[in-house]
Each structure stands twice: as structure tokens, then as C-alpha cells.
mmCIF file as Biopython writes it, N, C-alpha, C and O atoms, coordinates in Angstrom:
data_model
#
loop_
_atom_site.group_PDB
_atom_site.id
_atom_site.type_symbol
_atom_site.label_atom_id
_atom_site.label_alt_id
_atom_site.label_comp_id
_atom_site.label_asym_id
_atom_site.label_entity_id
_atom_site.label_seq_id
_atom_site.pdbx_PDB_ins_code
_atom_site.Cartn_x
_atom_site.Cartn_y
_atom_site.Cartn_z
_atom_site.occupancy
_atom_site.B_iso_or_equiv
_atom_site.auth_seq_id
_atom_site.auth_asym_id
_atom_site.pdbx_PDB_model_num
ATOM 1   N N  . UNK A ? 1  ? 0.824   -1.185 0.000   1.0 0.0 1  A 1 
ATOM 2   C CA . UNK A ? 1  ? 0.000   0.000  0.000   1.0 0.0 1  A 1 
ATOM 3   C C  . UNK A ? 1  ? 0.873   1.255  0.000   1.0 0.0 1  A 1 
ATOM 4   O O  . UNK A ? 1  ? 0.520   2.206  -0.697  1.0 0.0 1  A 1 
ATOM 5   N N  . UNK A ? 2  ? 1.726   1.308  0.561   1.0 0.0 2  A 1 
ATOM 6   C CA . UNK A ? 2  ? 2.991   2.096  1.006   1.0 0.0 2  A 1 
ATOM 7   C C  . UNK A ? 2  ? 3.926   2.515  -0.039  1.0 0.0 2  A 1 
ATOM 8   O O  . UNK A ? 2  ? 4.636   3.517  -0.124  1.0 0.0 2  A 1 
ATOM 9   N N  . UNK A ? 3  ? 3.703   1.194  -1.060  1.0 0.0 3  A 1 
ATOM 10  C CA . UNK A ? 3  ? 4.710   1.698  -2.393  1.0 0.0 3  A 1 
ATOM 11  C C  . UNK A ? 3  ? 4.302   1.948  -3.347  1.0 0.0 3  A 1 
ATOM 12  O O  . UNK A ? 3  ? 4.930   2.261  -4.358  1.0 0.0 3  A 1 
ATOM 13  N N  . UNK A ? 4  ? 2.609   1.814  -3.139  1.0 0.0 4  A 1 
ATOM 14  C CA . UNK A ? 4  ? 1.940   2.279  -4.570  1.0 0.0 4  A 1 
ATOM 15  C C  . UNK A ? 4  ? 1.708   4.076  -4.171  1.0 0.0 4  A 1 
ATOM 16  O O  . UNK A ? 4  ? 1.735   4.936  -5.052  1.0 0.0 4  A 1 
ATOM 17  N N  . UNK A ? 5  ? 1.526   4.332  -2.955  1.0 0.0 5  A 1 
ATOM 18  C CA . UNK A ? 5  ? 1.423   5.613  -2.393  1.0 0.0 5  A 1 
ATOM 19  C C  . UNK A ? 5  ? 3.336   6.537  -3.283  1.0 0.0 5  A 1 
ATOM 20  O O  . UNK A ? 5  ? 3.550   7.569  -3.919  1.0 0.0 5  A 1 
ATOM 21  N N  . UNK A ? 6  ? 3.757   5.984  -3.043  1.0 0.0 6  A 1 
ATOM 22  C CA . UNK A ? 6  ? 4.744   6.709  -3.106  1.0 0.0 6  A 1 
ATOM 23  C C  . UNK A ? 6  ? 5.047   6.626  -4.387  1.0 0.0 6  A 1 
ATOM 24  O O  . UNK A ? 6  ? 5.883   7.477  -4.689  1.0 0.0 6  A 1 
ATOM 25  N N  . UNK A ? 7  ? 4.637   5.796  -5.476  1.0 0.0 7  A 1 
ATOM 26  C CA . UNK A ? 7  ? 4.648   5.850  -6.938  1.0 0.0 7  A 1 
ATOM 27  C C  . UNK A ? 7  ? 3.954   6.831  -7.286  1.0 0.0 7  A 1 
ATOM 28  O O  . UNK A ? 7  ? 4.361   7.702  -8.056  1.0 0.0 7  A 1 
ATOM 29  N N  . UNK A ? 8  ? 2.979   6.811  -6.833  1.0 0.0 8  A 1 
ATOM 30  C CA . UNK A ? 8  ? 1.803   8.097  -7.522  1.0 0.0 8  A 1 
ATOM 31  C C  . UNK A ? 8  ? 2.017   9.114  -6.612  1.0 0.0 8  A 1 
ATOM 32  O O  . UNK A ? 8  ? 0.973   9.739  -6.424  1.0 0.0 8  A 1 
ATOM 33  N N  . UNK A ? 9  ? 3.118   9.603  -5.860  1.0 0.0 9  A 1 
ATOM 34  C CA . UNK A ? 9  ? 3.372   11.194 -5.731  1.0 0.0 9  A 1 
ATOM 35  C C  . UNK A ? 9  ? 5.157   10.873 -6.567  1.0 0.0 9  A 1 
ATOM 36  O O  . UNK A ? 9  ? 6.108   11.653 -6.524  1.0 0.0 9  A 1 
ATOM 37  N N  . UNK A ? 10 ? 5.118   9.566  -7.223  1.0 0.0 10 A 1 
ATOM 38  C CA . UNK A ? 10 ? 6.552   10.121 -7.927  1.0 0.0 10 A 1 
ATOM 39  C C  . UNK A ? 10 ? 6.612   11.065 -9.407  1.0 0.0 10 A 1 
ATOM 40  O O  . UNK A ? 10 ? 7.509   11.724 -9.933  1.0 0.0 10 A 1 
ATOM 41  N N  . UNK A ? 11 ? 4.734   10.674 -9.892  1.0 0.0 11 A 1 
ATOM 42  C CA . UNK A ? 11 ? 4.266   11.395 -11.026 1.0 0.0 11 A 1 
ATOM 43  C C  . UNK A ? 11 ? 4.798   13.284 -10.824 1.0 0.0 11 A 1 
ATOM 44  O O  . UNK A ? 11 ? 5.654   14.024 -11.308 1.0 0.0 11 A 1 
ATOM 45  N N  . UNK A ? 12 ? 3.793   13.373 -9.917  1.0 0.0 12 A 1 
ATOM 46  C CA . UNK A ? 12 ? 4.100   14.693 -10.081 1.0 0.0 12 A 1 
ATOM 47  C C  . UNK A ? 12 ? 5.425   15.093 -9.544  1.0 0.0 12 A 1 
ATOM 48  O O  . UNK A ? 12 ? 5.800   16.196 -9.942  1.0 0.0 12 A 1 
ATOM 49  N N  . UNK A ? 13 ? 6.163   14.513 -8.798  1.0 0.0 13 A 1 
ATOM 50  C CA . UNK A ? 13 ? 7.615   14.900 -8.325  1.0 0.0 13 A 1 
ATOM 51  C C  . UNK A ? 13 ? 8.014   14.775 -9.532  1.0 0.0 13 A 1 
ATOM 52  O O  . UNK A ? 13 ? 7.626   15.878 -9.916  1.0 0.0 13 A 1 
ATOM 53  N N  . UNK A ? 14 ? 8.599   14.196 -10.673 1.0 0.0 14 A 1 
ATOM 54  C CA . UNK A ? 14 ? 8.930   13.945 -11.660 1.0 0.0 14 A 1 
ATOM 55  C C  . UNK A ? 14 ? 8.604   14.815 -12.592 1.0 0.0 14 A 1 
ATOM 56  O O  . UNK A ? 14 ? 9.518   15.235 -13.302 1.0 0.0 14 A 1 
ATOM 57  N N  . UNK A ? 15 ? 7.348   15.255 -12.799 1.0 0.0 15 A 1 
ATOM 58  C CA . UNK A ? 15 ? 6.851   15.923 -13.666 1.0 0.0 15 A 1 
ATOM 59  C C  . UNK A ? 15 ? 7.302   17.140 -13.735 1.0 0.0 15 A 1 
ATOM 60  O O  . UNK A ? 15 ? 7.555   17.781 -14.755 1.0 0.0 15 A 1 
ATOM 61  N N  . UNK A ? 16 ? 7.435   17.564 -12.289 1.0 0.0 16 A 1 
ATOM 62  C CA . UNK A ? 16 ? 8.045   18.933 -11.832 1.0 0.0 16 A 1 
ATOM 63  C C  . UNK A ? 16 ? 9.765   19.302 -11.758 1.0 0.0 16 A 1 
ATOM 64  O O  . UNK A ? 16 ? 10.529  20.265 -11.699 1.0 0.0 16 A 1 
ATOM 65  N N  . UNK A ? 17 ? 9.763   18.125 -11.797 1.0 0.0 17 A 1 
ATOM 66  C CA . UNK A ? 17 ? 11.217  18.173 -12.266 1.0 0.0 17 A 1 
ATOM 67  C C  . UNK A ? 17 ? 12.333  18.243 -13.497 1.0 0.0 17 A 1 
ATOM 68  O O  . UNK A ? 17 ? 13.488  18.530 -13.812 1.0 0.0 17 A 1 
ATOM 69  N N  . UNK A ? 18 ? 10.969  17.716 -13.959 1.0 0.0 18 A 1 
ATOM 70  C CA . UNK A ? 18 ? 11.374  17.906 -15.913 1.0 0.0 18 A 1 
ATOM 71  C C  . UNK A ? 18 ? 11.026  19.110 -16.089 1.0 0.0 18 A 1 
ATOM 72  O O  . UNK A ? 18 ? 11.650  19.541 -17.059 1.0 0.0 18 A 1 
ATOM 73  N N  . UNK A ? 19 ? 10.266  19.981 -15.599 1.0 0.0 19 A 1 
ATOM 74  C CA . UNK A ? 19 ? 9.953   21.000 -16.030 1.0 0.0 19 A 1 
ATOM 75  C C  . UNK A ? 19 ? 10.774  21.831 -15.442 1.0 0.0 19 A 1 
ATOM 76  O O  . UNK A ? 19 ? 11.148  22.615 -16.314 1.0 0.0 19 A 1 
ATOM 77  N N  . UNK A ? 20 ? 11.335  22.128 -14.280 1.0 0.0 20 A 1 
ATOM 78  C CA . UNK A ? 20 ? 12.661  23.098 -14.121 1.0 0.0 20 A 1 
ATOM 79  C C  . UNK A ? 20 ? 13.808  22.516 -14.989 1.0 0.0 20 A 1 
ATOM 80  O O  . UNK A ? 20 ? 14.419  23.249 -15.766 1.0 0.0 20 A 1 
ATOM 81  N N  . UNK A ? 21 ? 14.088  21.255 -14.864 1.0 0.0 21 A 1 
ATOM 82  C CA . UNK A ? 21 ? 15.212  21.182 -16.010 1.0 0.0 21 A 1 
ATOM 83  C C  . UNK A ? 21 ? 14.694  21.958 -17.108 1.0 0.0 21 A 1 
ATOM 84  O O  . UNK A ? 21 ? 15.274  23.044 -17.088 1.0 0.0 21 A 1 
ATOM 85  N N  . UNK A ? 22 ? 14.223  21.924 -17.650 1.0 0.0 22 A 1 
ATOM 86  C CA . UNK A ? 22 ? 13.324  22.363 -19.741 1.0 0.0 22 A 1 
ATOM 87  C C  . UNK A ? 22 ? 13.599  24.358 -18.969 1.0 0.0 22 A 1 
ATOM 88  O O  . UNK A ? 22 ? 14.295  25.244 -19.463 1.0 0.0 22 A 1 
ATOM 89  N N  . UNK A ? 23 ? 13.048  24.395 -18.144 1.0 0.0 23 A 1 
ATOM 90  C CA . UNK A ? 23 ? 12.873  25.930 -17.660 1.0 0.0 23 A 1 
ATOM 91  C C  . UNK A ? 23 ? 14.234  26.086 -17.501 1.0 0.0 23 A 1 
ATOM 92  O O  . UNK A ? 23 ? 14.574  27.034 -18.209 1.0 0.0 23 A 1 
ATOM 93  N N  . UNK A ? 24 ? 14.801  25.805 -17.149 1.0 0.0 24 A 1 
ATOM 94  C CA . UNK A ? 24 ? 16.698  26.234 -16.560 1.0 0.0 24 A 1 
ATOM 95  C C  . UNK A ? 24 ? 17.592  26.093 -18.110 1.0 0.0 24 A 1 
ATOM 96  O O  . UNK A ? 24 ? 18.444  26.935 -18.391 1.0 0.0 24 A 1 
ATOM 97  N N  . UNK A ? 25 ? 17.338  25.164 -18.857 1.0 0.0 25 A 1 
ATOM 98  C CA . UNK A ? 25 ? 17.967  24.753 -20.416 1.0 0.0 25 A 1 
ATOM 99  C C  . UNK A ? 25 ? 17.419  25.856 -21.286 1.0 0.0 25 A 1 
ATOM 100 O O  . UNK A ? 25 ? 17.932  25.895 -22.404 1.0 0.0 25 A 1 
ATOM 101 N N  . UNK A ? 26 ? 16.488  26.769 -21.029 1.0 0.0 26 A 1 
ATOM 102 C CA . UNK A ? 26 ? 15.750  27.587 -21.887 1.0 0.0 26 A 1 
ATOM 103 C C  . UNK A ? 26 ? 16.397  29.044 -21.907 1.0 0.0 26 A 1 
ATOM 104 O O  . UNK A ? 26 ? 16.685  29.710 -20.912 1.0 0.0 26 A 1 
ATOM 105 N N  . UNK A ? 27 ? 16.611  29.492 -23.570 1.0 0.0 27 A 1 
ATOM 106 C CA . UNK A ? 27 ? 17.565  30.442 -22.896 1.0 0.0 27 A 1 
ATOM 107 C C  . UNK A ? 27 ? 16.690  31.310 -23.743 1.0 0.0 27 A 1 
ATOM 108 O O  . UNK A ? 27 ? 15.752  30.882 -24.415 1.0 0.0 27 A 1 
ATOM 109 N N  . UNK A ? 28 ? 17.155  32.877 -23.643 1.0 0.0 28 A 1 
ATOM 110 C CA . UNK A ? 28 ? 15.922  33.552 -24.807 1.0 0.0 28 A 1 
ATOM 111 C C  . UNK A ? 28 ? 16.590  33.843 -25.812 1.0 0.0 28 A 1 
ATOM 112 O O  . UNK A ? 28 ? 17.745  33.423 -25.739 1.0 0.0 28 A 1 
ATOM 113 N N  . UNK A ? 29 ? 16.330  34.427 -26.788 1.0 0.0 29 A 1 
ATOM 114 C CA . UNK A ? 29 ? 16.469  34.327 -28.425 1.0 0.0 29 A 1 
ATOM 115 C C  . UNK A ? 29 ? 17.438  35.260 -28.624 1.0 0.0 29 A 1 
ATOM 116 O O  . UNK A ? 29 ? 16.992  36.376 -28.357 1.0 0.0 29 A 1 
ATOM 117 N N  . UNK A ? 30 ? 18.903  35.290 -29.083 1.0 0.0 30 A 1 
ATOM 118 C CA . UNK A ? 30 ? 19.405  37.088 -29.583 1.0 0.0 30 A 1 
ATOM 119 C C  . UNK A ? 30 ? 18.890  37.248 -30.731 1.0 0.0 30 A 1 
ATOM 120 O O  . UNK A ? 30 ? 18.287  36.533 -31.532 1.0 0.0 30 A 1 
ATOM 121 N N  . UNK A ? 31 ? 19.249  38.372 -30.677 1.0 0.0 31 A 1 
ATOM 122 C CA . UNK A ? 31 ? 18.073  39.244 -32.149 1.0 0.0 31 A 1 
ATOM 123 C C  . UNK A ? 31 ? 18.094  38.811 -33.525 1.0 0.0 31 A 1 
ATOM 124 O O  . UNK A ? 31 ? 17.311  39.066 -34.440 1.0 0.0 31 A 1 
ATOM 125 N N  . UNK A ? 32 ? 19.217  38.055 -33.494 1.0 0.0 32 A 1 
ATOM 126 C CA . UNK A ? 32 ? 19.417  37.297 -35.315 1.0 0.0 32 A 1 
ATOM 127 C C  . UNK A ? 32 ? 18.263  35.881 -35.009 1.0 0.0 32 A 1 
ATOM 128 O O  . UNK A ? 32 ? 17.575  35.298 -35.848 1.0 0.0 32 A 1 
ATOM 129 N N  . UNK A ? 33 ? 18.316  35.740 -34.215 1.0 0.0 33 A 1 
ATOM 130 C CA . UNK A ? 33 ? 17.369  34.695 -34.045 1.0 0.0 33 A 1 
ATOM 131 C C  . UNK A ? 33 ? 15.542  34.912 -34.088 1.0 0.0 33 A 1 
ATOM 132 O O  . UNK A ? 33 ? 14.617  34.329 -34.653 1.0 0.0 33 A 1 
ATOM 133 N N  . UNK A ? 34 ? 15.684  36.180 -33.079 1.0 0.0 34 A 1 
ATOM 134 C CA . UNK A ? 34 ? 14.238  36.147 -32.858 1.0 0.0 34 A 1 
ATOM 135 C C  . UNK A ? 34 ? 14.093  37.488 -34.603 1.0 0.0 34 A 1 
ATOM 136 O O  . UNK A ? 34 ? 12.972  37.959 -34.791 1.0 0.0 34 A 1 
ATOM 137 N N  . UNK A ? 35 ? 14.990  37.813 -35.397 1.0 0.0 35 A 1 
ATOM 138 C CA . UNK A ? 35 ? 14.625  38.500 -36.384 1.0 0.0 35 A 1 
ATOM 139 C C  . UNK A ? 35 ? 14.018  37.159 -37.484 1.0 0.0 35 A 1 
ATOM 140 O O  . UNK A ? 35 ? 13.033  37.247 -38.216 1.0 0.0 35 A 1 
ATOM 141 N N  . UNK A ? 36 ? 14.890  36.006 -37.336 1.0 0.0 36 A 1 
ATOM 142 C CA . UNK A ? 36 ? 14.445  35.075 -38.082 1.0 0.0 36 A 1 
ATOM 143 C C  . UNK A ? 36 ? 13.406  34.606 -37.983 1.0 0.0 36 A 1 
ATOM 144 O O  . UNK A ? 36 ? 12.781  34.310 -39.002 1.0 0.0 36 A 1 
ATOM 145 N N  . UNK A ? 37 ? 12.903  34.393 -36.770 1.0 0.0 37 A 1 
ATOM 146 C CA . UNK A ? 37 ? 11.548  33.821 -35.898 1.0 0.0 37 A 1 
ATOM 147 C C  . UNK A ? 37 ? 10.373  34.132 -37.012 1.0 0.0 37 A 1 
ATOM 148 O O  . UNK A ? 37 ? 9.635   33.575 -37.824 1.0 0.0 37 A 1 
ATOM 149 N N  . UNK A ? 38 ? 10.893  36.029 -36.216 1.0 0.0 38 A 1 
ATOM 150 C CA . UNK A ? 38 ? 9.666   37.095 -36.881 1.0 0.0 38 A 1 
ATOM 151 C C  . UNK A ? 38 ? 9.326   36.801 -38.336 1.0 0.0 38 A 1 
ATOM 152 O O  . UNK A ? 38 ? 8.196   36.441 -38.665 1.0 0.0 38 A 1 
ATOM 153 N N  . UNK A ? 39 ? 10.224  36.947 -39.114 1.0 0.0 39 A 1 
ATOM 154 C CA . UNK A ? 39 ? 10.318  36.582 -40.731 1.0 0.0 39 A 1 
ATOM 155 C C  . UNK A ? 39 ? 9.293   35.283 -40.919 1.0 0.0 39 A 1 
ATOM 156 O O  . UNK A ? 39 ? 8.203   35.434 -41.470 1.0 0.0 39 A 1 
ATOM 157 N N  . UNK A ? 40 ? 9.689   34.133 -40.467 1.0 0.0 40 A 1 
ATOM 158 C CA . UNK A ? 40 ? 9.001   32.778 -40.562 1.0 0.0 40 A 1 
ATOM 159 C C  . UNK A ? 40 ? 7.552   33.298 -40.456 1.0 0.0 40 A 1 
ATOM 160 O O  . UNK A ? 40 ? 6.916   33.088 -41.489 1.0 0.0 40 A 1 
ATOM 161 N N  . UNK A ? 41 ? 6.909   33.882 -39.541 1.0 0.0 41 A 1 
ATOM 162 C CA . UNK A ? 41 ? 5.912   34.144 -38.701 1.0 0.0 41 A 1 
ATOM 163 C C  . UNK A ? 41 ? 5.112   35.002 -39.697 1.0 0.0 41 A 1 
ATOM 164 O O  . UNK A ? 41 ? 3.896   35.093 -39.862 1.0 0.0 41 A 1 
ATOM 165 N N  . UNK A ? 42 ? 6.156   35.613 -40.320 1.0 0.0 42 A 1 
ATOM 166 C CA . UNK A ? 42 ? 5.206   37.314 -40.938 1.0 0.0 42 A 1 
ATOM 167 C C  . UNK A ? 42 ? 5.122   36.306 -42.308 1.0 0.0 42 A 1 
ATOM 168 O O  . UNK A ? 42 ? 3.937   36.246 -42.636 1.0 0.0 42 A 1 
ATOM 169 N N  . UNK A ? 43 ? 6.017   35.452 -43.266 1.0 0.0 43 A 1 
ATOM 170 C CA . UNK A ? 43 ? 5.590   34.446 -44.219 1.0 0.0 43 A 1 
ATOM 171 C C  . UNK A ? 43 ? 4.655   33.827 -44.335 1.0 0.0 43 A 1 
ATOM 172 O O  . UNK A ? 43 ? 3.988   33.670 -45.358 1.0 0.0 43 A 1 
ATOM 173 N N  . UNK A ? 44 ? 4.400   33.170 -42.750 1.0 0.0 44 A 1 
ATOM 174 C CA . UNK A ? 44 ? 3.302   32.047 -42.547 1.0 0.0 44 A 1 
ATOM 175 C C  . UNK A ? 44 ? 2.169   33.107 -42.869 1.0 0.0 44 A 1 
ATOM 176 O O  . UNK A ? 44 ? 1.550   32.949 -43.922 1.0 0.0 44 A 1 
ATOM 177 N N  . UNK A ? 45 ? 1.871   34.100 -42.103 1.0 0.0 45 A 1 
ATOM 178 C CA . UNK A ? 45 ? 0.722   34.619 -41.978 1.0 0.0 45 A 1 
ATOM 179 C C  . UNK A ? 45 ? 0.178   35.698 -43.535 1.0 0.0 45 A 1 
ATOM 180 O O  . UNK A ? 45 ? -0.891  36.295 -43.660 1.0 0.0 45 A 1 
ATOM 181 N N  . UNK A ? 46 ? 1.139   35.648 -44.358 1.0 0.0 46 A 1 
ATOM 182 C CA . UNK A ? 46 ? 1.200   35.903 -45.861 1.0 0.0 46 A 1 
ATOM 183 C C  . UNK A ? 46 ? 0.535   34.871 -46.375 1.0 0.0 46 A 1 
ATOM 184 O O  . UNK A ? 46 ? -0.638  35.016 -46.720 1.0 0.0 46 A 1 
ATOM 185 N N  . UNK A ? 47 ? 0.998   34.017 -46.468 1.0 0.0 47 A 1 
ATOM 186 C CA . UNK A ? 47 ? 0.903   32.183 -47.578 1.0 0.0 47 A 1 
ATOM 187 C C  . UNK A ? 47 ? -0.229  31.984 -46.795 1.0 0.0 47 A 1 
ATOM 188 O O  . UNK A ? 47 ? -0.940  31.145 -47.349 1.0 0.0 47 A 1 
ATOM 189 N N  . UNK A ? 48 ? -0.946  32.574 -45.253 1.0 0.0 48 A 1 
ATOM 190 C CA . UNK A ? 48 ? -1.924  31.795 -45.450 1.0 0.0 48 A 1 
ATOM 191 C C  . UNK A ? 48 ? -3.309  32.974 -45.579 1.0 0.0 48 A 1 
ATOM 192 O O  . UNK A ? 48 ? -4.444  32.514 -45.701 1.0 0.0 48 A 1 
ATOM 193 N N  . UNK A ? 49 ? -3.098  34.425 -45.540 1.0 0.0 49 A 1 
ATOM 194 C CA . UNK A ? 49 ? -3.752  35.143 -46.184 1.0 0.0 49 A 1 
ATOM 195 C C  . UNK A ? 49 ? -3.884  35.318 -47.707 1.0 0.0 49 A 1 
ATOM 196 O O  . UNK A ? 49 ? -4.754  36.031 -48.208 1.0 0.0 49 A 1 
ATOM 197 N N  . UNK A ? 50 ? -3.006  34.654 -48.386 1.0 0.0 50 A 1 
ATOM 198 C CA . UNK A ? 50 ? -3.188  34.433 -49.584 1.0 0.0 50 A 1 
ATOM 199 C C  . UNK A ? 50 ? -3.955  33.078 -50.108 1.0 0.0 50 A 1 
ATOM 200 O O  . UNK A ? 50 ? -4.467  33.184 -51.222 1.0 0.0 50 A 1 
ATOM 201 N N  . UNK A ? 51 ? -4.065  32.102 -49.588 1.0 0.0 51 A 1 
ATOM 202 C CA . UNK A ? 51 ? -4.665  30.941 -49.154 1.0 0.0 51 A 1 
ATOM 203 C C  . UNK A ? 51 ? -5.628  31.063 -49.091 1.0 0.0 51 A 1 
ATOM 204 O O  . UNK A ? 51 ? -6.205  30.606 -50.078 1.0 0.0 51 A 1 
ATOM 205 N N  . UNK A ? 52 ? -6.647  31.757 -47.931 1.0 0.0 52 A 1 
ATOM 206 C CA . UNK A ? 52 ? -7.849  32.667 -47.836 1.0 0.0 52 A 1 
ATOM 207 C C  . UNK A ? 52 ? -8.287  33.261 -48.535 1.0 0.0 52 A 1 
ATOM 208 O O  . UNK A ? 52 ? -9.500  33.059 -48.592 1.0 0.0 52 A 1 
ATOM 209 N N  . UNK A ? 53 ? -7.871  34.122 -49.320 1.0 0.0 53 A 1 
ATOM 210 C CA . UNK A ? 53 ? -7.946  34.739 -50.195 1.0 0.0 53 A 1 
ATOM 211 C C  . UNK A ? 53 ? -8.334  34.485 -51.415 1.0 0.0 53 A 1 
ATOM 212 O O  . UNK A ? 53 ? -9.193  35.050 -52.092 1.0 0.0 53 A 1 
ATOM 213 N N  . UNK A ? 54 ? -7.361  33.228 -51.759 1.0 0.0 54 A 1 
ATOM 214 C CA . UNK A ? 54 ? -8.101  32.538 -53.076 1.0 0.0 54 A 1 
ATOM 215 C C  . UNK A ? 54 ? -9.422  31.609 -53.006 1.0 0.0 54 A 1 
ATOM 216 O O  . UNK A ? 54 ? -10.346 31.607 -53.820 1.0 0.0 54 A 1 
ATOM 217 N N  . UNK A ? 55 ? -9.296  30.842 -51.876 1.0 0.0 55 A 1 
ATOM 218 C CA . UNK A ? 55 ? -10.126 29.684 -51.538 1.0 0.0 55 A 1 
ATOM 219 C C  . UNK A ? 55 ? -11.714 30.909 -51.451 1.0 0.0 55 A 1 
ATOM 220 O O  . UNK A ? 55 ? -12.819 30.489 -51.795 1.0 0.0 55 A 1 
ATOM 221 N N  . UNK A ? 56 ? -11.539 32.174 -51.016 1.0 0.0 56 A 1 
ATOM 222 C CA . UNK A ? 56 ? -12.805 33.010 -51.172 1.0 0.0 56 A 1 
ATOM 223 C C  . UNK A ? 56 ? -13.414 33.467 -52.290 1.0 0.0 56 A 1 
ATOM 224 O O  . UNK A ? 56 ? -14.575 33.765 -52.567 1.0 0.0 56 A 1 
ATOM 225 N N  . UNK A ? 57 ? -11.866 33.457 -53.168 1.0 0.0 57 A 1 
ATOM 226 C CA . UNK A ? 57 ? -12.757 33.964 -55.171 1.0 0.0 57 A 1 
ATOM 227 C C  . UNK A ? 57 ? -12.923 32.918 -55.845 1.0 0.0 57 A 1 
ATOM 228 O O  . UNK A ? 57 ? -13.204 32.999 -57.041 1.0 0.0 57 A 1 
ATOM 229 N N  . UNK A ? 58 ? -12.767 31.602 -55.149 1.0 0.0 58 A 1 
ATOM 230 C CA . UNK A ? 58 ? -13.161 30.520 -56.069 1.0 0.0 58 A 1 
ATOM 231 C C  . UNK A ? 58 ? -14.506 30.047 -55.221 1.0 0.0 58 A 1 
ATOM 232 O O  . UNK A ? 58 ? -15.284 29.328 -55.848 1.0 0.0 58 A 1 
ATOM 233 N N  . UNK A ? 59 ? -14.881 30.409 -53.742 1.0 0.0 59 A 1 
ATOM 234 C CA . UNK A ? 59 ? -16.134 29.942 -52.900 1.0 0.0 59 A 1 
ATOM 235 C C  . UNK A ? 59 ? -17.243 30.426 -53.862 1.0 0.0 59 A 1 
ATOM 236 O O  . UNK A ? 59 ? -18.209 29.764 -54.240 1.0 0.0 59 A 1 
ATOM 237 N N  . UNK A ? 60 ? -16.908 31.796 -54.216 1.0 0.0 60 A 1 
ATOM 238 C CA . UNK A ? 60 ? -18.244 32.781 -54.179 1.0 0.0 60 A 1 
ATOM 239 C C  . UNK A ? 60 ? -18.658 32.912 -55.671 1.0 0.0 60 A 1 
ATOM 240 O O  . UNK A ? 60 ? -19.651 33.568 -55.985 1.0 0.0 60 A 1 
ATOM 241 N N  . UNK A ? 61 ? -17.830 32.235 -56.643 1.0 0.0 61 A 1 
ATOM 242 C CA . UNK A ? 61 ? -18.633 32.163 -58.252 1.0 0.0 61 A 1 
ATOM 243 C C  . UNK A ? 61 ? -19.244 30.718 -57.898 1.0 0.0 61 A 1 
ATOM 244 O O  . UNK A ? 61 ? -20.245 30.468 -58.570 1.0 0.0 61 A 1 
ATOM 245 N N  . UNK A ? 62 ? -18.877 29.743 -57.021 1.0 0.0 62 A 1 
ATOM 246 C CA . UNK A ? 62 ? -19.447 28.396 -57.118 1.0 0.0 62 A 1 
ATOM 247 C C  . UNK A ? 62 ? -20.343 28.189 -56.594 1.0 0.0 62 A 1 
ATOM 248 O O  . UNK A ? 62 ? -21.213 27.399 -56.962 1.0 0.0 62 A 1 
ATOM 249 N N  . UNK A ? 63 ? -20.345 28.929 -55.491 1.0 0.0 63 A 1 
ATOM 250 C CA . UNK A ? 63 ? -21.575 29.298 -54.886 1.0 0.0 63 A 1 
ATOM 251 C C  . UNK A ? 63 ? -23.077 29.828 -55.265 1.0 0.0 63 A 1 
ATOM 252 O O  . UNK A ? 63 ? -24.190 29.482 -54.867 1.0 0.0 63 A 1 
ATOM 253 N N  . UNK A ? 64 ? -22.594 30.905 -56.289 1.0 0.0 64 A 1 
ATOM 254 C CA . UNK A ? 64 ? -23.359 31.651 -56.988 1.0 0.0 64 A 1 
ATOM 255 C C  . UNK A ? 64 ? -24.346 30.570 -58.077 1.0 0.0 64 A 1 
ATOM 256 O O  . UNK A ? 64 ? -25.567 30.487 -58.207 1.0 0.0 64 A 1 
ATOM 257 N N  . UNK A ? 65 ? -23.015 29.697 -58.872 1.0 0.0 65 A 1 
ATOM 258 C CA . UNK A ? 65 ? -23.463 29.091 -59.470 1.0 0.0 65 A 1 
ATOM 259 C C  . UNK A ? 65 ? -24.344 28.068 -59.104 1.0 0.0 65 A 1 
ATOM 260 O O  . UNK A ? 65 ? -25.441 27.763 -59.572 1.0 0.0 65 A 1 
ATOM 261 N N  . UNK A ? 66 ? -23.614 27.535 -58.088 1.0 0.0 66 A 1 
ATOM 262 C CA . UNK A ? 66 ? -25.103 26.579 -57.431 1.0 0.0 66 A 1 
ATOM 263 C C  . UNK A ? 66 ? -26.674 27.175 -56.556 1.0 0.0 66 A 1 
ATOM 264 O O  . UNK A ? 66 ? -27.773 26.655 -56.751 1.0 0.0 66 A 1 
ATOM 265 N N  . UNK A ? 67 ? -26.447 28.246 -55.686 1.0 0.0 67 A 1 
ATOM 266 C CA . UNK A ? 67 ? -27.203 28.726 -55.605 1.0 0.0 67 A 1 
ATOM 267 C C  . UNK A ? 67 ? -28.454 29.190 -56.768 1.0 0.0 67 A 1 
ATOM 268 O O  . UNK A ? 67 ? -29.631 28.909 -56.544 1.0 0.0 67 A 1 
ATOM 269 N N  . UNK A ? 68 ? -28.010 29.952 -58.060 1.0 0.0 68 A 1 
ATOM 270 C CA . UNK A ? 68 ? -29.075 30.545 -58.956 1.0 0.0 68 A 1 
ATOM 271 C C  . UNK A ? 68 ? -29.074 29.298 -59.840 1.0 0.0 68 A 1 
ATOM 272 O O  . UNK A ? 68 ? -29.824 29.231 -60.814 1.0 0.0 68 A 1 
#
């Protein structure tokens, strides 16, 4: 009874422990890095406003067409 007790508080001891390791290994970005980040980020959100964009001028003649 005694060792299943102490298995199931090894979850969260453990759990919490991986997570200061990951937190302590984590370092923050210098600026060539987080400039690259940004770039990726401002692309993604291009390619997928353009994405949107088309998928809306091809919705709304097909639409039309099935509708009338």
C-alpha cells in the first residue's frame, strides 16, 4: 500500500522536475534569431492570407453558381 502511495506522488515529483530542467535549459532568443523567428511568422501569416484569399474567389462564383 505504502509503495503504490509513493509511486503516484513520484508522477508529479517527476513531472516537476522535468519541467525546471526544460525551464533552466531555456535560454531567450538574440536578435538574429528572434529576427528570423519574426520573418518565418510574418511568411506564414502571408501564404496563409493568400490561401484565404483565393479559396474566397473561387467559394463565391461556385456558390453563386449553385445557388441561382
Amino acid at each position: 500500500m505504502s509503495d503504490q502511495f509513493s509511486e503516484l506522488l513520484d508522477i508529479p515529483r517527476d513531472f516537476v522536475r522535468d519541467g525546471a530542467q526544460f525551464m533552466n535549459r531555456c535560454t531567450k532568443p538574440d536578435k538574429r534569431e528572434f529576427v528570423k523567428i519574426s520573418q518565418a511568422v510574418g511568411v506564414g501569416f502571408v501564404v496563409m492570407g493568400a490561401i484565404g484569399y483565393i479559396v474566397k474567389l473561387v467559394h463565391i462564383p461556385v456558390n453563386n453558381i449553385l445557388v441561382a
